[in-house]
BAKETOR-325599 format. One record per residue (C-alpha): x, y, z. Coordinates in pm, 1 decimal, decimal comma. Example, Ala and Ser with C-alpha at 12.3 -4.5 7.8 and 13.67 -1.06 7.14 Angstrom:
(atom (1230,0 -450,0 780,0))
(atom (1367,0 -106,0 714,0))
% end
This chain:
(atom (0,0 0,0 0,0))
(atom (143,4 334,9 -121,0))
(atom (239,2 556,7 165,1))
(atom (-14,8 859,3 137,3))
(atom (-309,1 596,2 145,1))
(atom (-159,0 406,6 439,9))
(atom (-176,6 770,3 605,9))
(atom (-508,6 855,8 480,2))
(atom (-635,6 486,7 693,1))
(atom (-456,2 590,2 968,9))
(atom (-572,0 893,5 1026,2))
(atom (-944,3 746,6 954,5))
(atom (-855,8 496,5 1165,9))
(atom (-714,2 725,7 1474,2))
(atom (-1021,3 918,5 1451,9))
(atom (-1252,4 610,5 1520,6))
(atom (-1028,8 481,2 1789,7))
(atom (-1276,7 636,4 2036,8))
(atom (-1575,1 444,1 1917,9))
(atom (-1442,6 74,9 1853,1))
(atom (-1280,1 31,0 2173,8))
(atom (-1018,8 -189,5 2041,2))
(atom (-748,9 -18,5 1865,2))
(atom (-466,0 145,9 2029,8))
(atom (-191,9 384,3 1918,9))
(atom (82,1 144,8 1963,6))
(atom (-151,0 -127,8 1774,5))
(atom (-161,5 132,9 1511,1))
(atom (191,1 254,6 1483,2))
(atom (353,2 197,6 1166,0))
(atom (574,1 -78,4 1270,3))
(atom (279,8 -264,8 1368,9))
(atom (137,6 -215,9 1010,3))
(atom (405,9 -323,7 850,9))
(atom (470,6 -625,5 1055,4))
(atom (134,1 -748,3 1094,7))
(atom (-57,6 -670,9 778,3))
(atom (-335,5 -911,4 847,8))
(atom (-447,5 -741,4 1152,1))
(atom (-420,5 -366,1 998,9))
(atom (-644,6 -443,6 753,0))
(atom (-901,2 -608,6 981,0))
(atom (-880,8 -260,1 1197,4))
(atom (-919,2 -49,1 882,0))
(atom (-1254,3 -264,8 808,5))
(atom (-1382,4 -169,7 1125,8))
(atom (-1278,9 135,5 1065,6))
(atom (-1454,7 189,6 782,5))
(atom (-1775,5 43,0 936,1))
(atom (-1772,6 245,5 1167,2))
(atom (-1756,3 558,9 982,2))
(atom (-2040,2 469,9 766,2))
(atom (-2238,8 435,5 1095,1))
(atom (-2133,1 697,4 1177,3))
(atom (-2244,1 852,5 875,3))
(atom (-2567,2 697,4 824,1))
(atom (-2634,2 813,1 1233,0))
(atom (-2585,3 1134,7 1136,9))
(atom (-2789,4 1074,1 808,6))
(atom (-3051,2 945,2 984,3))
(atom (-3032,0 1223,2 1228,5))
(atom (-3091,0 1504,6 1004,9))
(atom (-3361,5 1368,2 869,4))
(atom (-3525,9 1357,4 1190,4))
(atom (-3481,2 1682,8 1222,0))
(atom (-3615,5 1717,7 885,4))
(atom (-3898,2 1576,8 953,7))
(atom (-3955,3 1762,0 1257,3))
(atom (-3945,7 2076,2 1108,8))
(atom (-4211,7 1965,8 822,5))
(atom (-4425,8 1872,3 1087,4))
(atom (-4439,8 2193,6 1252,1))
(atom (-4416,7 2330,0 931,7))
(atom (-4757,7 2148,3 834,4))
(atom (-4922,5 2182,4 1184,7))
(atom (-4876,2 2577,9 1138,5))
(atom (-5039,6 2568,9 850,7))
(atom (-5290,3 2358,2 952,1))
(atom (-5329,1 2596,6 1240,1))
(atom (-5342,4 2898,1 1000,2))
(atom (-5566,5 2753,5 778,0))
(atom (-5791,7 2662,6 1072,3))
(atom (-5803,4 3004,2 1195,6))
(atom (-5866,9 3176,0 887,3))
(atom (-6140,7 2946,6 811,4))
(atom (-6290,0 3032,0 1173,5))
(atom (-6192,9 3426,0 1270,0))
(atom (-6286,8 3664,7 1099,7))
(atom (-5934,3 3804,0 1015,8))
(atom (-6007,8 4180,2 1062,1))
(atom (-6161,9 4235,0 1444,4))
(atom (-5981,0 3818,9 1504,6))
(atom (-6345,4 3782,6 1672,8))
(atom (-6476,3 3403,8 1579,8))
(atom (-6665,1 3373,2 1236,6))
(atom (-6975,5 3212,0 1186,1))
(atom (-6864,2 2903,5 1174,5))
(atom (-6684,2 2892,7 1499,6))
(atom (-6981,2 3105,3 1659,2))
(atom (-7209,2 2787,8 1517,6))
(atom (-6972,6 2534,7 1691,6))
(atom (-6987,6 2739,6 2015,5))
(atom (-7355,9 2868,5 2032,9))
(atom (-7447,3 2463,8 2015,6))
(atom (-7227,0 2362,9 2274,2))
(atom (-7293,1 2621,2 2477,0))
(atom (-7711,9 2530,8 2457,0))
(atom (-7571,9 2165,9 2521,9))
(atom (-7433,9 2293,8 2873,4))
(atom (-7674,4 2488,1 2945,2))
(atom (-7936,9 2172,5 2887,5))
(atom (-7719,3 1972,7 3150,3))
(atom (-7747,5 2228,0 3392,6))
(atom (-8096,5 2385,7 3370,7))
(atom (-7977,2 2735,0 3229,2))
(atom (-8117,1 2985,9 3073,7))
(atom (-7866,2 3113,2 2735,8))
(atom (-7888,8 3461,3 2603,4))
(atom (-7838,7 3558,8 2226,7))
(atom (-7751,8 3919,9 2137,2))
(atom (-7774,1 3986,9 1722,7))
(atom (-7600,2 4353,7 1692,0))
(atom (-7648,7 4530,6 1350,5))
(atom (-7430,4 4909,3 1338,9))
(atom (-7676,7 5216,5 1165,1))
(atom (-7515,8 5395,7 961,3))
(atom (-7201,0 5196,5 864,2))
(atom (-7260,0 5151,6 523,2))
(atom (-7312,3 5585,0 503,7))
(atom (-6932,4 5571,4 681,9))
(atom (-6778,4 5296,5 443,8))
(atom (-6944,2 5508,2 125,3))
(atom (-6821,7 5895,4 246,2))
(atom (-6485,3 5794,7 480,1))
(atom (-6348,8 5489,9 275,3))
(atom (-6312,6 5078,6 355,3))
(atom (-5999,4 5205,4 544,5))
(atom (-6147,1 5357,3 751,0))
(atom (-6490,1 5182,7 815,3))
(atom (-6236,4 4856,2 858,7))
(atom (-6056,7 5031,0 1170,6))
(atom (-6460,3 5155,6 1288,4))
(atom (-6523,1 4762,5 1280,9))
(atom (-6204,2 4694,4 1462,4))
(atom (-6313,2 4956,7 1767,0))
(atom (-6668,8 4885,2 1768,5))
(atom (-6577,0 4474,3 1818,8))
(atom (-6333,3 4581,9 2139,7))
(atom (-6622,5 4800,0 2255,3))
(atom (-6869,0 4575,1 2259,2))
(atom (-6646,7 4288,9 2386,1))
(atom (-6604,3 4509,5 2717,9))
(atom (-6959,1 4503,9 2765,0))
(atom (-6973,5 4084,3 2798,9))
(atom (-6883,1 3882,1 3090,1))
(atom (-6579,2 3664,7 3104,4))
(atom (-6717,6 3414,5 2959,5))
(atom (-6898,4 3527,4 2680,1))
(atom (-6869,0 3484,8 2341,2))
(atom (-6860,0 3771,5 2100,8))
(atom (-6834,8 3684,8 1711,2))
(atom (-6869,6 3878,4 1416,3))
(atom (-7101,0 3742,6 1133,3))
(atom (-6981,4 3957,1 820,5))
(atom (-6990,1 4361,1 695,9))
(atom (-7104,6 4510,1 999,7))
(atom (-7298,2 4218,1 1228,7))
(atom (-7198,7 4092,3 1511,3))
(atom (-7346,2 3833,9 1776,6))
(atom (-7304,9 3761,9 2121,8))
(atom (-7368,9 3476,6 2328,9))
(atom (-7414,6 3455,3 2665,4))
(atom (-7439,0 3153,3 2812,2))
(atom (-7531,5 3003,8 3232,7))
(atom (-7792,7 3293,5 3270,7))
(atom (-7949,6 3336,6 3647,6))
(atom (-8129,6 3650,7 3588,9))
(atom (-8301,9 3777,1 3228,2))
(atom (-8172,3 4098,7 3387,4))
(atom (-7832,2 4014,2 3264,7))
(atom (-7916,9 4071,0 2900,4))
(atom (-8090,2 4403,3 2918,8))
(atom (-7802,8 4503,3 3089,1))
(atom (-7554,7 4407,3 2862,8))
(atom (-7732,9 4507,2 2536,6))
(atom (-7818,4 4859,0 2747,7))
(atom (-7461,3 4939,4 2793,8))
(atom (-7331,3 4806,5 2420,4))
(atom (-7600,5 5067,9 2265,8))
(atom (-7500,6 5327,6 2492,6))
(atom (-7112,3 5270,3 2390,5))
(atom (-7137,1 5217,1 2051,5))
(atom (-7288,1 5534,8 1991,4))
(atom (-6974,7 5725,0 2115,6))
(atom (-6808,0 5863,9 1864,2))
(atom (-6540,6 5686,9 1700,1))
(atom (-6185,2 5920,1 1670,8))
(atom (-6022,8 5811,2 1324,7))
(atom (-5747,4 6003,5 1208,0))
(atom (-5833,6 6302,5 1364,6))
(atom (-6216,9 6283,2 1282,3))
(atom (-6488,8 6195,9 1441,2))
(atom (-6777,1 5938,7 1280,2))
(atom (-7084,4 5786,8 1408,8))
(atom (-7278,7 5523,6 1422,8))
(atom (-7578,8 5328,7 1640,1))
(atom (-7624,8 4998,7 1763,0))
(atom (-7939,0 4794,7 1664,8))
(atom (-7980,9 4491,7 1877,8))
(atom (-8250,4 4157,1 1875,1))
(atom (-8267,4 3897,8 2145,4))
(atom (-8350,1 3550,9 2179,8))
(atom (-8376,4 3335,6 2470,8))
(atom (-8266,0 2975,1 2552,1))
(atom (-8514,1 2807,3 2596,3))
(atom (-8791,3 3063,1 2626,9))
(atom (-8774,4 3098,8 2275,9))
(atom (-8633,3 2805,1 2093,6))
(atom (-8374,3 2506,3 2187,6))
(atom (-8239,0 2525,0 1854,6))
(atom (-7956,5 2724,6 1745,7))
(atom (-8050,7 2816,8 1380,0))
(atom (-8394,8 2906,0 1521,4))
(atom (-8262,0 3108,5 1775,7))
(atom (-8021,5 3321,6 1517,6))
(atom (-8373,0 3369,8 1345,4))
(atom (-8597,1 3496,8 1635,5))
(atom (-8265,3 3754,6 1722,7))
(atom (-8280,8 3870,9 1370,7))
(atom (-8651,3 3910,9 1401,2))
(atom (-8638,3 4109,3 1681,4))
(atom (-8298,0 4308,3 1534,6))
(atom (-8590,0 4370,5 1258,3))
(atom (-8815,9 4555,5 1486,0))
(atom (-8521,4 4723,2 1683,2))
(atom (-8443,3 4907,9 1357,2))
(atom (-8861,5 4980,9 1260,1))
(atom (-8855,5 5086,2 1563,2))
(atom (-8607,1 5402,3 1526,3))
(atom (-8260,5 5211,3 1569,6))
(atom (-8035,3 5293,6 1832,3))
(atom (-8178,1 5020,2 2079,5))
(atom (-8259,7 4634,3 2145,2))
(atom (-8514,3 4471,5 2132,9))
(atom (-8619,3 4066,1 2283,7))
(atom (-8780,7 3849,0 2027,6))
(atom (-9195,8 3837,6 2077,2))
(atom (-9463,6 3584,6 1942,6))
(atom (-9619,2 3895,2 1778,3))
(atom (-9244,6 3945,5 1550,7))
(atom (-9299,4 3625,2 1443,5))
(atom (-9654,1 3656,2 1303,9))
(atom (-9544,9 4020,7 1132,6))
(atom (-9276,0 3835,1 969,9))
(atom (-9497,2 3551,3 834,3))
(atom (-9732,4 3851,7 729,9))
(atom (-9433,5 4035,2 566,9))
(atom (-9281,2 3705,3 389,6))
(atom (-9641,9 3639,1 244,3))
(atom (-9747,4 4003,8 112,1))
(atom (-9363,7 3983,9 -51,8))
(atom (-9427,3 3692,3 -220,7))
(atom (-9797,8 3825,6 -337,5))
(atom (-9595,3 4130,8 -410,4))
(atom (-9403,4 4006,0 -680,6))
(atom (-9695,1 3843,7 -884,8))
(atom (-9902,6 4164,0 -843,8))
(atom (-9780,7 4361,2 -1167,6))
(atom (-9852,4 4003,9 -1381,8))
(atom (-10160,9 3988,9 -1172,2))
(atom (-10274,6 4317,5 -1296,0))
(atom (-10356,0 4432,6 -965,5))
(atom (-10195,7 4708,3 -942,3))
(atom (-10298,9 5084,3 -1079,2))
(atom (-10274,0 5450,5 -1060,6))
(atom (-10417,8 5720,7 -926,7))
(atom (-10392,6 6125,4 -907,2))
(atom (-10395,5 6337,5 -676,2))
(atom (-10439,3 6649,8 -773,7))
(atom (-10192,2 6989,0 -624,9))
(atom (-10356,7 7330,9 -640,9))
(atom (-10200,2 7675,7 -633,6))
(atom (-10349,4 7837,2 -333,9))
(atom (-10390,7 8177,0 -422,1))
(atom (-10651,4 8114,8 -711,5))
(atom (-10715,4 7761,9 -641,1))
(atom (-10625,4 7620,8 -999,5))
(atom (-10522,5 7252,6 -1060,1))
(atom (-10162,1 7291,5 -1188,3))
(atom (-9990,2 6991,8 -1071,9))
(atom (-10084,3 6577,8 -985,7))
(atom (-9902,3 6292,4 -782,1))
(atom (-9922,3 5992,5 -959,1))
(atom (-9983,5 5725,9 -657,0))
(atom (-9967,4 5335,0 -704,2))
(atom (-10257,1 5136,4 -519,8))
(atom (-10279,9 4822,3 -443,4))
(atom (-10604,9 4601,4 -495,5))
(atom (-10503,1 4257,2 -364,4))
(atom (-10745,7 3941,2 -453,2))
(atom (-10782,8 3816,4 -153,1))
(atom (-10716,9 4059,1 82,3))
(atom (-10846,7 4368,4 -100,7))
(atom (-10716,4 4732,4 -101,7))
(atom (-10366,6 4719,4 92,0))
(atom (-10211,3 5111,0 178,7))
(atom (-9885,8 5240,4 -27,5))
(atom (-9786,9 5254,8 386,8))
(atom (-9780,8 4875,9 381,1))
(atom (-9679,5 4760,4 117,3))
(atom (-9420,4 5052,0 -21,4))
(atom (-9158,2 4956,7 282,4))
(atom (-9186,7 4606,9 200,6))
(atom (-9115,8 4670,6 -191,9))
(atom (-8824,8 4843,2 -104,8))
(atom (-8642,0 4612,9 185,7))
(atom (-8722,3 4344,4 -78,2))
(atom (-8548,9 4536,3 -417,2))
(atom (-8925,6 4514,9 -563,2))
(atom (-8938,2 4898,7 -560,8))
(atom (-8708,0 4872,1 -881,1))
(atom (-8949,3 4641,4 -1127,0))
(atom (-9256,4 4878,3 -975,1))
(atom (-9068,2 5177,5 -1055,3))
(atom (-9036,3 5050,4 -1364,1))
(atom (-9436,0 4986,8 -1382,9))
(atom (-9510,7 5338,3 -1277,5))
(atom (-9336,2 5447,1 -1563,6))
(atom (-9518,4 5263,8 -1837,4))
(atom (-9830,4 5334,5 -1703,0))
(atom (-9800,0 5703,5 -1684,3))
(atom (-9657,0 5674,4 -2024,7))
(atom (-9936,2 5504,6 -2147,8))
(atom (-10181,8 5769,5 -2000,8))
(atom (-9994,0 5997,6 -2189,8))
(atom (-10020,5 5819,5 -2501,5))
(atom (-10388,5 5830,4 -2483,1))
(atom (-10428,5 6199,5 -2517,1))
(atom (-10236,1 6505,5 -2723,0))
(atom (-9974,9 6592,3 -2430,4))
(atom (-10072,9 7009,3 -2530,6))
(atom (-10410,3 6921,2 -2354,2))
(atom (-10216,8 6906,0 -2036,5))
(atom (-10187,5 7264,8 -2036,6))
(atom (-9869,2 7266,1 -1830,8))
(atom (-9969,9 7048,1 -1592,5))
(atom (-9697,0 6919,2 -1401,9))
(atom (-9715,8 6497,8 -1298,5))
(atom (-9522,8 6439,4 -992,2))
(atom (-9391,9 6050,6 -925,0))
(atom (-9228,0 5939,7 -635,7))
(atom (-8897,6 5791,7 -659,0))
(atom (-8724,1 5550,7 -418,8))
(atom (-8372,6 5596,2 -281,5))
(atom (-8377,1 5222,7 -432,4))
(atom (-8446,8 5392,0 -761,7))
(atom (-8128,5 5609,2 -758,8))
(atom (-7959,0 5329,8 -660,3))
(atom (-8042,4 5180,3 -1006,7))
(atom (-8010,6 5498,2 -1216,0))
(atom (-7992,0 5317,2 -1503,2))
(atom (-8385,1 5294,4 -1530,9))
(atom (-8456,7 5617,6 -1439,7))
(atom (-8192,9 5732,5 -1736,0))
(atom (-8397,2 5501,1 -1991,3))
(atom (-8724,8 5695,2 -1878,2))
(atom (-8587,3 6020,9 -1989,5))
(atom (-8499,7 5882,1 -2343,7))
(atom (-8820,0 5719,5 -2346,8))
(atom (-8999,1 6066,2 -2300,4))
(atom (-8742,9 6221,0 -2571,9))
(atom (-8828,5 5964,4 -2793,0))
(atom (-9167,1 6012,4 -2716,6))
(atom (-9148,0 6415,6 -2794,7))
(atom (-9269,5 6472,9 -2430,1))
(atom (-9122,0 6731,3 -2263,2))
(atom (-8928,9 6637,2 -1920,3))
(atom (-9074,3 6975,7 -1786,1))
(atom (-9399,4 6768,6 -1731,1))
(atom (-9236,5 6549,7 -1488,2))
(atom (-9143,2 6612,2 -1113,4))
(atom (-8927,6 6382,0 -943,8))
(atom (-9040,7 6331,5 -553,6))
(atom (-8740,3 6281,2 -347,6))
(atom (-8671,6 6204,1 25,9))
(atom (-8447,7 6419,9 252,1))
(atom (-8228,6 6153,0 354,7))
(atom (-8102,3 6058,9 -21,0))
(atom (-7940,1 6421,0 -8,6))
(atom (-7774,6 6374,9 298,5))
(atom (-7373,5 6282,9 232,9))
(atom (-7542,2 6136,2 -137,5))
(atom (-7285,8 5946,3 -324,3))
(atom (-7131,4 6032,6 -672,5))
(atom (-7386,7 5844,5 -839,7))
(atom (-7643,8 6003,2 -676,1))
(atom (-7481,2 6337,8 -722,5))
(atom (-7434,5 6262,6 -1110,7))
(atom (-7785,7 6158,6 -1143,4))
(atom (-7928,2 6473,3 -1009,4))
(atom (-7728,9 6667,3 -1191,8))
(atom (-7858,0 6448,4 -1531,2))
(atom (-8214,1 6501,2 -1420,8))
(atom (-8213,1 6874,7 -1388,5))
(atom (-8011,6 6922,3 -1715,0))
(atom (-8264,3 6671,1 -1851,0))
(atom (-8523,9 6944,5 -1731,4))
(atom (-8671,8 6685,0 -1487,5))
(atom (-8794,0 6912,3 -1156,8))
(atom (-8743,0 6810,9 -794,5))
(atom (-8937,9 6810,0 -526,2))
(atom (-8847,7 6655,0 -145,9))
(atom (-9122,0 6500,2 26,5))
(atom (-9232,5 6497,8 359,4))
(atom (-9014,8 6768,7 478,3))
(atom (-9001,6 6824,2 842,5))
(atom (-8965,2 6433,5 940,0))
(atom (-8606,3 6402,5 846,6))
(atom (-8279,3 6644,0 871,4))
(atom (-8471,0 6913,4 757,8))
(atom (-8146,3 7119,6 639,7))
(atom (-8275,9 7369,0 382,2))
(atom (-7883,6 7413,7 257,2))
(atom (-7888,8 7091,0 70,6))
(atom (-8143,9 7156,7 -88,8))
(atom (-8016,8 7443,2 -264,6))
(atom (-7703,0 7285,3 -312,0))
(atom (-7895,5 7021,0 -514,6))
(atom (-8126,4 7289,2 -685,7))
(atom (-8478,3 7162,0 -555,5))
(atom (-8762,5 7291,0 -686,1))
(atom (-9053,6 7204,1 -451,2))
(atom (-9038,5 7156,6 -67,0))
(atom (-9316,8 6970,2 83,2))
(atom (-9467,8 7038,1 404,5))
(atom (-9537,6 6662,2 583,5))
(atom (-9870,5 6608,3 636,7))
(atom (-9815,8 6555,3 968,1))
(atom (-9741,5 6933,9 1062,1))
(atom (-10036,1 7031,2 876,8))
(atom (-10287,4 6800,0 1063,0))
(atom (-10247,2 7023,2 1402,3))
(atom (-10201,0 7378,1 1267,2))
(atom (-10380,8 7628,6 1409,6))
(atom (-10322,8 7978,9 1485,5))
(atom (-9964,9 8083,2 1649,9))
(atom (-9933,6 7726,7 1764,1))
(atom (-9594,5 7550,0 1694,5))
(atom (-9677,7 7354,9 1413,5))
(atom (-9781,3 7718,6 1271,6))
(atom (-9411,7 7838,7 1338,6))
(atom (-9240,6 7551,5 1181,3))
(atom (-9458,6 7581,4 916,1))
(atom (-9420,3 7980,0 854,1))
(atom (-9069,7 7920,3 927,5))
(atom (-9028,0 7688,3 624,8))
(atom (-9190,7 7843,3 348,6))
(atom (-9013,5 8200,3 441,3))
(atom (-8693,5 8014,7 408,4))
(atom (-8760,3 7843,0 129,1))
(atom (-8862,1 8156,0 -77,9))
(atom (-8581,5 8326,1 16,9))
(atom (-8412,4 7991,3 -162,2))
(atom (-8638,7 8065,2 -438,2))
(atom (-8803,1 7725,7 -392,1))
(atom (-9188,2 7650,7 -378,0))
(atom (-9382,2 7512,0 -103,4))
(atom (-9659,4 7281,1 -84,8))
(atom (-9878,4 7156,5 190,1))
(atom (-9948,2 6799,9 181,3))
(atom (-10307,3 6668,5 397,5))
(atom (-10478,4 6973,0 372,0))
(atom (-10870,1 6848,6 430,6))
(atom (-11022,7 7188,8 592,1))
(atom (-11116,4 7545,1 511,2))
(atom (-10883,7 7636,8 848,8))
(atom (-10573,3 7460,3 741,4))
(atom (-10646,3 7650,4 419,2))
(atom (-10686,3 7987,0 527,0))
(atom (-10391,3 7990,4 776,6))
(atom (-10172,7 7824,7 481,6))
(atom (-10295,3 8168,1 310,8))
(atom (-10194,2 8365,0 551,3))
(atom (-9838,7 8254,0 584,5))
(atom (-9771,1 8242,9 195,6))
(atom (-9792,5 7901,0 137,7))
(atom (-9855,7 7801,2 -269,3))
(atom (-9980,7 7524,2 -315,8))
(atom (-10181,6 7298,6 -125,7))
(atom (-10296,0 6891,7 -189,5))
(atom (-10506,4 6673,5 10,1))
(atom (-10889,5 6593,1 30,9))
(atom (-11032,0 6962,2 106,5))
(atom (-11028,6 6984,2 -278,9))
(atom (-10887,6 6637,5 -456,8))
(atom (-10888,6 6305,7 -379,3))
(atom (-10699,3 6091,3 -553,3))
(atom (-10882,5 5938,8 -871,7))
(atom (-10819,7 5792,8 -1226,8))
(atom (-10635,7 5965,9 -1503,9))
(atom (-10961,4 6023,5 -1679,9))
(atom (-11120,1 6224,7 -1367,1))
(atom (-10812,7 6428,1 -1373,4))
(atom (-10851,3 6526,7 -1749,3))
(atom (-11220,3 6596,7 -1676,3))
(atom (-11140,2 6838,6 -1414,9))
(atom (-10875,9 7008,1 -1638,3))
(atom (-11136,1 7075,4 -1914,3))
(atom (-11365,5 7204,6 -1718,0))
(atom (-11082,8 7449,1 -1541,6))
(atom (-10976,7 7570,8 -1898,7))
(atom (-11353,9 7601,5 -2030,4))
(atom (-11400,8 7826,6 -1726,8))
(atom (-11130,3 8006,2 -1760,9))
(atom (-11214,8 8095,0 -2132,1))
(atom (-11620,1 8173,0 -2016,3))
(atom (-11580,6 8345,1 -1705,7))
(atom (-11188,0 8466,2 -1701,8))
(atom (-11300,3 8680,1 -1396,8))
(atom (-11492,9 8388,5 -1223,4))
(atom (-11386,1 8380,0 -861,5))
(atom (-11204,4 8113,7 -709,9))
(atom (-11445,6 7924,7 -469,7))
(atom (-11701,4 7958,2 -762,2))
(atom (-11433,3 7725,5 -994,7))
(atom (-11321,8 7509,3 -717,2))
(atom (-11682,9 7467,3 -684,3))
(atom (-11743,3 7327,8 -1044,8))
(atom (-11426,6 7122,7 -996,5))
(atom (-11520,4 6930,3 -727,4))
(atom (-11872,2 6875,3 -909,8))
(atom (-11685,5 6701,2 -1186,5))
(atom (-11428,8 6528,2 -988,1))
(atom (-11771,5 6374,2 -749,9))
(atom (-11943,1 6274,6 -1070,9))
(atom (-11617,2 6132,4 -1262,3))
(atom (-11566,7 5973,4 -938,0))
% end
């Protein structure tokens, strides 16, 4: 064996001396080798096994650790997966999955032990007007502060869990006292509407809350989550801004609801619905100038069901858009009966849904219908709520602005019930403010329905903007409206509503009059148009 090999053994060998036990350095010194060949090459095989032992130990022990690290590799993920899949990864409050887990082993406790098991459904008002005007950013760090508020309104304890957007539930299991729960969903109402400091602003929003009871209510957990949302339902009819425990009575309003929906969305293939007019007079000479087209409702079963019921419903529902759509048509095929000149400037007002502007699409299709039509969009007066103006979006900004360049008027309706700023409306350019029935009802002389009222139609004027008094139905709500400038005036004193035909009828007879007796007085023609109106009726 060459000499550079016999040193490469030997040092293998010397360096595995510690593991076999056997060799020696005078075994292995070079005289030895050379003497005893036989037994130097039965220490470098043993040598050499034991390296490879060696090697495979070391082989076998970094694949261990390998192994190891895949595993906690693969039980992160796991974990990771797991949570994503059950927290909701913005306020880290459980999802609904988790919260569906929880809620049913919590009612399984509180079975065992005789319990009672509170469930808190909490919906935040105006979080959607926040998201729209402040941005997701900052509606996503709202979410994050309203979720640690209400969680320091629960016990230990309790579970709180956010469903999606901006619901959240709470469950509170082991109840003693019922007490507990108005306590709890006292104080999160109270703290929620704080207002929330975001980058050196302040925003608000309210706290709508249902509640169902274990097992007062239900043993079941979907059925539970059901009678809270029914009673979140009525929290927010209610005014918002409170809670609310589930009744019998929600239930049956619900089944009502769920049925006149359904029966709601056959009606326009049922033919049962159809339009009416009311007609607007100018006060001072008590002249038909203007008429609300108003959608009734003639149900085959349960006969004539109010705009009041049915309207709300249509809109929660998206139905609002399809009879929108309805309305149109129909007052475009009223139109088509007669020339449009025998109008005589008559203005037709139509009330449109926030829904509506939501969808502006259709309402952009009815003013190319009318210019395809040759009917003037002067004829048409688009009635408006308060609210849609308040913080309005671009869209809704952009469609305004189409509708007035279209020539399309505006008018807000029931003013008085909502924000009642008169600044936006001449921001927007409105061109009719009407008074809510509801301030008319109770005006009398110097009373403070009487202020409002003379308050509001000085201010608008100054805006150059038109008022008109809606419910007017006797000669003293007429005279004081008189006396404080009001002018116009609609209600039953003079015009009910009736059918397009009774409108034209009344119109004739206003124009015929007004070419006989030009210097007829006004009670005298309001007279003969009631006559018509009672026998057209």
């Amino acid at each position: 064996m060459d000499n550079p090999l016999k040193k490469i053994i030997q040092t293998m060998l010397l360096s595995a001396m510690p593991f076999t036990g056997q060799a020696t350095a005078a075994t292995l010194a070079p005289e030895t080798s050379a003497t005893n060949p036989e037994l130097f090459s039965q220490l470098a095989v043993e040598a050499g096994i034991t390296i490879l032992a060696l090697a495979c130990m070391l082989l076998v022990h970094q694949l261990w650790r390998f192994y190891q690290r895949a595993q906690r590799r693969e039980a992160e993920v796991r974990q990771q997966i797991w949570r994503q899949a059950n927290y909701d990864y913005l306020t880290q409050l459980p999802n609904r999955y988790l919260l569906q887990d929880c809620l049913e082993k919590s009612i399984q406790e509180c079975q065992q032990s005789l319990q009672q098991l509170g469930l808190l459904l909490i919906d935040l008002d105006g979080f959607k007007d926040v998201n729209d005007i402040a941005g997701h950013a900052v509606g996503d760090r709202l979410l994050q502060n309203a979720a640690l508020r209400i969680q320091s309104c629960v016990r230990d304890g309790d579970t709180t869990a956010k469903l999606g957007g901006d619901e959240f539930v709470v469950v509170i299991p082991k109840l003693k006292d019922i007490k507990v729960l108005h306590d709890i969903g006292a104080k999160i109402v109270e703290t929620v509407r704080s207002p929330f400091h975001i980058d050196d602003n302040q925003y608000f929003v309210t706290a709508s809350i249902g509640i169902a009871v274990f097992p007062d209510h239900s043993d079941s957990a979907e059925t539970l989550m059901m009678y809270a949302d029914q009673a979140l339902y009525a929290a927010k009819r209610a005014g918002k801004n409170q809670y609310q425990f589930f009744t019998q009575t929600m239930q049956q309003e619900i089944r009502e609801r769920i049925s006149l929906t359904h029966d709601l969305r056959s009606a326009i293939e049922n033919n049962e619905l159809h339009l009416v007019y009311q007609p607007i007079y100018r006060l001072q000479d008590i002249s038909l100038i203007k008429a609300e087209a108003l959608i009734r409702w003639q149900h085959p079963t349960r006969g004539n069901i109010p705009p009041s019921v049915f309207i709300p419903i249509a809109e929660e529902s998206g139905i609002i858009i399809e009879i929108g759509k309805w309305i149109f048509n129909e007052v475009l095929h009223d139109l088509s009966t007669i020339d449009p000149m025998r109008l005589q400037g008559i203005q037709i007002s139509l009330n449109i849904s926030p829904i509506q502007f939501a969808h502006p699409q259709h309402l952009m299709a009815f003013i190319k219908r009318l210019e395809r039509s040759n009917i003037p969009c002067e004829l048409f007066c688009f009635e408006i709520t308060e609210g849609l103006l308040l913080e309005p979006s671009k869209v809704i900004q952009d469609t305004l602005k189409t509708l007035k360049q279209a020539g399309i008027k505006l008018s807000i309706d029931d003013f008085g019930t909502g924000y009642s700023a008169l600044g936006y409306l001449k921001k927007y350019h409105i061109d009719y403010v009407k008074i809510d029935k509801s301030f008319i009802n109770n005006l009398g002389v110097d009373n403070y329905d009487f202020i409002l009222c003379r308050s509001i139609i000085q201010m608008a004027h100054e805006l150059n903007m038109q008022l008109i008094a809606e419910g007017v139905e006797n000669a003293q709500q007429e005279s004081i409206l008189k006396v404080i400038n009001c002018d116009f005036i609609q209600g039953f004193l003079h015009g009910k509503p009736a059918m397009f035909s009774s409108l034209l009828e009344q119109l004739d007879l206003q124009m015929l009059q007004e070419k006989t007796y030009p210097m007829l007085g006004a009670e005298t023609k309001m007279a003969a148009l009631q006559h018509a109106a009672t026998k057209a009726n």
